[in-house]
N, C-alpha and C positions, 0 to 999 in steps of 0.2 A: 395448480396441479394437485391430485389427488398423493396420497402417500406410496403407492404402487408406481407412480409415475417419477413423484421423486426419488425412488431409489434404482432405479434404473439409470436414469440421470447423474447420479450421484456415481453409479458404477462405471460408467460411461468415461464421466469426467475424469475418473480415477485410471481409467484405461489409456484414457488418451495423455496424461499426464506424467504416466509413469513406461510410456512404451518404451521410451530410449533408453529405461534403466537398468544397466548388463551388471554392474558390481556395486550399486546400490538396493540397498532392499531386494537383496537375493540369494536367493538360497542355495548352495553348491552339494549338491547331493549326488556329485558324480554328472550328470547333468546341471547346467545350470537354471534352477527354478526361479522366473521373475515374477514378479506381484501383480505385475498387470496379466499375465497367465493364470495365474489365483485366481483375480477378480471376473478374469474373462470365465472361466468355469462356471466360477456363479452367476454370471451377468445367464449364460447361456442356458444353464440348468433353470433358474427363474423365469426365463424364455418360454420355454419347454413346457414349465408346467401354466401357466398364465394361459399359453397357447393347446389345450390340453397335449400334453405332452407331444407336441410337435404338428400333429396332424392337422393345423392350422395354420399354419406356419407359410410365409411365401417364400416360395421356391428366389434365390437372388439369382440380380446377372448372373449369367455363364455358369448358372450353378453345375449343371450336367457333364460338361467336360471337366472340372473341375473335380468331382466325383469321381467320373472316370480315373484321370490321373492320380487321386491319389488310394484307387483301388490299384492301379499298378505299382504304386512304392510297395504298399502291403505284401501283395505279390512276390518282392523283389528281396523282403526283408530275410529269406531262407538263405539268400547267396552267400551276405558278409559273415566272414566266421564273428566277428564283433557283433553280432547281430543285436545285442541292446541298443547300441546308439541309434541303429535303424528302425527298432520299434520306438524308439524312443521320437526321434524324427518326424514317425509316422503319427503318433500322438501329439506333438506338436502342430501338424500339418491339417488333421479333423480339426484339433481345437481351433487355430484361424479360418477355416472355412466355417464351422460354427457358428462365430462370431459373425460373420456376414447373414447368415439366417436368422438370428436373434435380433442383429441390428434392423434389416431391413423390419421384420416383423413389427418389432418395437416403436419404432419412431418415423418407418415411413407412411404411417397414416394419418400425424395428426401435422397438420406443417408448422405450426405453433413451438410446437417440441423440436421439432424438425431445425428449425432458423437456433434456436438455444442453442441446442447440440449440434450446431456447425460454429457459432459465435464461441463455445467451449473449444472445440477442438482446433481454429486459430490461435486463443488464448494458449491452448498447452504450449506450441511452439513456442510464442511469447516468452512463456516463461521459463522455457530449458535456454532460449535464446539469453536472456537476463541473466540467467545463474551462470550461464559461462564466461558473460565480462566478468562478473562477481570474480571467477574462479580465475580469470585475469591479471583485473589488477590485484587482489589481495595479495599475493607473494610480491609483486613489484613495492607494494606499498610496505610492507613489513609484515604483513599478515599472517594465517595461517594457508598452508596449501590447502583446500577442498578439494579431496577426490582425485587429484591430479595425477594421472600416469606417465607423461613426458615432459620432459623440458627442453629449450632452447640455452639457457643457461642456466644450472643447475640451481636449483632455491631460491633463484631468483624469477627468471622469468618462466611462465609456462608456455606449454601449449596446451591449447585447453581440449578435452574430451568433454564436458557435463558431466552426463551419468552414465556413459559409454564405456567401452573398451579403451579406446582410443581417440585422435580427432577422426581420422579418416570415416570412424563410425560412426563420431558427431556433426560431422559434415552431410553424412549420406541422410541419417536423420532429418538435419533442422534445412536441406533445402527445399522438402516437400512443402512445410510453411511458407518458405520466402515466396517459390513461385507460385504456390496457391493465391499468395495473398496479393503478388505482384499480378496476376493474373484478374483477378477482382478489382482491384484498383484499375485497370487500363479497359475494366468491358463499360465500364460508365457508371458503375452501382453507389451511388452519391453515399450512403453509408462508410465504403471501405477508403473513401476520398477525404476523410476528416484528418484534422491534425493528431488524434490519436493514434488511426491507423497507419497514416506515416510517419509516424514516432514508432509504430511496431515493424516497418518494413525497413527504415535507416537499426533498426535494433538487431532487426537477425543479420544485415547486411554485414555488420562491425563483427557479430559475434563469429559468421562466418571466415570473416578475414582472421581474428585472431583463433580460428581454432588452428590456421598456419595450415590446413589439410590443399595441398598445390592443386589435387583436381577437385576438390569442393570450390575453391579459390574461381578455378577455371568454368565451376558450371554458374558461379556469382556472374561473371563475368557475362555470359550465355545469358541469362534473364533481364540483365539490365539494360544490354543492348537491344531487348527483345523490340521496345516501345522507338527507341530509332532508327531501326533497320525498319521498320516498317512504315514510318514517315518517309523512308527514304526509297522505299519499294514503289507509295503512291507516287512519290513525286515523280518516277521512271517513266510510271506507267501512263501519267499525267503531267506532260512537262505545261501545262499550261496553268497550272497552279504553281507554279514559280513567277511565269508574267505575267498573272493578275494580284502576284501582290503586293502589295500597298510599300513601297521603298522610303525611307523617311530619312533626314538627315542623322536624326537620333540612332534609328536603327543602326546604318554601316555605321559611326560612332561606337555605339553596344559591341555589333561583331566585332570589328576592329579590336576595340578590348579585351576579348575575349580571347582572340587567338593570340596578343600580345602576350598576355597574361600566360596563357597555356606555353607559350614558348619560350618564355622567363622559367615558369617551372622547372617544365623538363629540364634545361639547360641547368641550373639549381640539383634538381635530383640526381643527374648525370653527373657532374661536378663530385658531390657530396658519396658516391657508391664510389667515384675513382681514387676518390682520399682516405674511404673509408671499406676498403672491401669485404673484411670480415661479415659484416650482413648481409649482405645479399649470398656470400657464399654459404652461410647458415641459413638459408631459406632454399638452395640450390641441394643441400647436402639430403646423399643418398642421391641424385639423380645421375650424377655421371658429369654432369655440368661445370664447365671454368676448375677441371681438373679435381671435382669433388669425386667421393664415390660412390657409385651405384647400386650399391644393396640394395635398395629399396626397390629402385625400377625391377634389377635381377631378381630379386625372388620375387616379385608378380609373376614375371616373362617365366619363370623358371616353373613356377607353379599352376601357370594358364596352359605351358605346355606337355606340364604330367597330366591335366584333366582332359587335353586333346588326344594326348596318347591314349588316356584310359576308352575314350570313345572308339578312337582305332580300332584297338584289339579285341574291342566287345560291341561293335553297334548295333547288335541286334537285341543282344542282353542289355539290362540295364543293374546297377549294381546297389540300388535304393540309394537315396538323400543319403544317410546317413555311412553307405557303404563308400562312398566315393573316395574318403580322406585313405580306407584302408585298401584301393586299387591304388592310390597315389605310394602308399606309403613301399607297397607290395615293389614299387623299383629300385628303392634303397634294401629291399630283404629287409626289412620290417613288418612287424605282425601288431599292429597295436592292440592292447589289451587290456584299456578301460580309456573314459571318455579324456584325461589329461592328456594322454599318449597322442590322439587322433588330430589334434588342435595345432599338431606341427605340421600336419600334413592336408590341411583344405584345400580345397581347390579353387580357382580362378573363375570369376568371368558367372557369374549363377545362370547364361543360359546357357552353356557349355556344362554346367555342371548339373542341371536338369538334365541335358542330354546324356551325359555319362552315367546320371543316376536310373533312367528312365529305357534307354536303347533309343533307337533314331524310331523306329514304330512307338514308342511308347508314350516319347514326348511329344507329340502330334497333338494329343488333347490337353496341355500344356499351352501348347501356342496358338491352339485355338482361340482358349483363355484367354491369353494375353490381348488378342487381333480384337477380339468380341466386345473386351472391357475398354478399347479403345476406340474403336468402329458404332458401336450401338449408342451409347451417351450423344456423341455428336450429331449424329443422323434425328436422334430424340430433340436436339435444341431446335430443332425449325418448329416443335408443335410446343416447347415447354413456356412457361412464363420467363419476363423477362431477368426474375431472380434466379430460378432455376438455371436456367440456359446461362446466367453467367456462375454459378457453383457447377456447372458441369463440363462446361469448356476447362475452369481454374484445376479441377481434383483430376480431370482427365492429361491436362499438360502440364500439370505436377508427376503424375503416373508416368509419363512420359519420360521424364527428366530424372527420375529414378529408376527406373528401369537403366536407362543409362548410365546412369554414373554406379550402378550395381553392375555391370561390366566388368568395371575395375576393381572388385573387390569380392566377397565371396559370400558364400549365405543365402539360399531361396529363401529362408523360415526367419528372417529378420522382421520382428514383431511387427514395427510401425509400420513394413509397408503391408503388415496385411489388414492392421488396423485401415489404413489408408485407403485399400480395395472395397471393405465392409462400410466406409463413409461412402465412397461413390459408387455403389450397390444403391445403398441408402436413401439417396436423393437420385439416382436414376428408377427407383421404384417407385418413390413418391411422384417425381414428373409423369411417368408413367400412368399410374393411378389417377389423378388428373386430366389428363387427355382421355383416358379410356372408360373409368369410372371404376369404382370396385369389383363388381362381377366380373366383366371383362377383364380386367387387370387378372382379378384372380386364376382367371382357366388357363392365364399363359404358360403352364407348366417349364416350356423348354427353359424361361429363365434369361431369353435372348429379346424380347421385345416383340413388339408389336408388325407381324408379317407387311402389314402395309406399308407399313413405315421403313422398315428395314430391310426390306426384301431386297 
């Protein structure tokens, strides 16, 4: 690589390695400013000018709707009398769109680059995955806490966050990795099938479980079964790959043990939760469960239902991203008046609060977005190579799987997953380019793909 390539590269890696990080390397200036926004700046403005200043530049997926919508926050930013945070928002919201133009630009023409900078941005996971057992066991062991914002028992055991706010934001994070990677590992791509890579997919699984986050836990749970439910789909649909195969005496042997085994456990685990109830009720607590209490569920519910209200009484208006927390807050008679104040009062559910921030017309090219960035990659796997087509099936049902589990939890403008949108732009333009060839590629302005393909 030439030295303009490596530093791309280099910023790249920095981006993707520092996206989860909310109270590390950050700067609180009223807004909270992260390094991987810094670096995005400059990755973007080097873009820019490389490409003379933009006019070169490939239009990414969905870029147009994308535009659209966040020419309506702009729009929107006059309403909230806080109206910093929403330009502030709005600012946030170009800069990730940005970064999808720059990316695609950058590294969807050479595939070379291309294969690096997706092997980097596995590895980042990897490695917030790692630093969270770190953050783990060290307190159990006598250690020092790293970073740690909660615990299960005080000094002793955590739960772990990484570089997050919290686990729940370490969860939403680091499951884009697992099922990225579990995704890859099951399309047949002999690479992500090595003992390294499943040393990296048993890694974020653990780190997942001890960040203790119950629906990060839940969406583990959703990936792993992904690979048996779907053995068990054919076999439905094909009951005759049942009797044609091969029954040995070893085999019922093997099974037989297996459910032995399985039913010795449980009966072991069930035992040991009845003698010992304390942890499971620590793992329950805040949901309402075996007599625990329900904070936790309640202020979701309590807070997804002030952002339903806010859509009520405004569907037509939208009150910008950033206005949202202070339509929430406007039910208690609360006027918040600088960015700490607003932080009590977010909203539930990010497409609910798109819609609150946006009007019901507004968010329209919003979920365009959304439909396009999951609709057009796949439709693209029937012409892409066989590496492509399995990096676009993995980042599209990764996208998937965060979208959803952002549901539960609040925040459009949460770094990685727009980092995550700009990856598979990225290699949806490359596959693109590819099949069509550069010219071609280039005139497709709208940013949606190839009419024949997609239509």
């Amino acid at each position: 690589m030439n030295r303009p390539t490596w530093i791309f590269m280099f910023a790249a890696a920095v981006i993707f390695f520092t996206s989860s990080f909310d109270k590390f390397l950050s700067l609180d200036l009223g807004p909270n400013i992260r390094i991987a926004q810094l670096v995005s700046l400059a990755f973007i403005a080097a873009a820019l000018l490389t490409h003379r200043m933009g006019l070169m530049m490939e239009m990414p997926l969905g870029a147009p709707w994308l535009l659209a919508w966040c020419a309506i926050q702009l729009a929107f930013v006059p309403v909230a009398d806080f109206w910093q945070k929403s330009l502030a928002y709005c600012v946030w919201l170009v800069l990730n769109v940005g970064l999808s133009f720059a990316m695609v630009s950058v590294f969807a023409g050479n595939p070379e680059r291309l294969q690096t900078l997706l092997k980097i941005y596995l590895l980042s996971f990897v490695f917030v995955a790692s630093f969270g057992i770190i953050q783990f066991a060290l307190p159990i062991m006598g250690g020092p806490a790293l970073l740690v914002e909660q615990w299960w028992l005080l000094g002793r055991v955590p739960r772990v966050n990484g570089f997050s706010y919290e686990p729940s934001y370490y969860a939403t994070y680091l499951i884009m990795g697992l099922v990225c990677l579990g995704s890859l590992r099951r399309s047949g791509v002999t690479e992500f099938q090595t003992r390294k890579w499943t040393f990296a997919y048993v890694l974020m699984i653990i780190a997942m479980i001890v960040c203790s986050s119950r629906i990060g836990i839940a969406f583990v749970l959703l990936e792993v079964l992904i690979r048996p439910v779907r053995s068990l789909a054919k076999i439905v649909r094909r009951p005759s790959l049942v009797l044609g195969f091969h029954v040995s005496g070893r085999k019922i042997l093997l099974a037989a043990a297996c459910v032995w085994i399985g039913y010795v456990a449980i009966g072991k685990v069930t035992d040991w939760f009845d003698d010992n109830p304390v942890p499971i009720e620590m793992v329950v607590e805040g949901t309402g469960l075996l007599g625990t209490a329900s904070h936790s569920v309640d202020e979701r519910q309590d807070h997804f239902a002030d952002t339903l209200q806010a859509i009520a009484d405004h569907p037509w208006m939208g009150s910008s991203l950033g206005g949202v927390t202070e339509s929430i807050a406007s039910y208690v008679g609360f006027r918040p008046q600088n960015f700490e104040e607003t932080k009590r009062f977010e909203g539930q559910s990010i497409f609910a609060e798109v819609v609150a921030a946006s009007g019901i017309p507004g968010s329209i090219p919003f979920f365009c977005f959304v439909v396009i960035y999951l609709a057009a990659p796949l439709k693209l796997v029937r012409a892409a190579s066989p590496f492509q087509a399995a990096w676009l099936r993995a980042l599209v049902l990764s996208l998937v799987f965060e979208w959803a589990i952002l549901q539960f939890n609040q925040n459009i403008l949460r770094l990685y997953l727009w980092v995550h949108i700009a990856v598979l732009a990225t290699v949806f333009a490359a596959a693109r380019r590819q099949y069509f060839g550069p010219g071609e590629s280039d005139s497709l302005v709208a940013g949606y793909g190839a009419p024949n393909l997609l239509a």
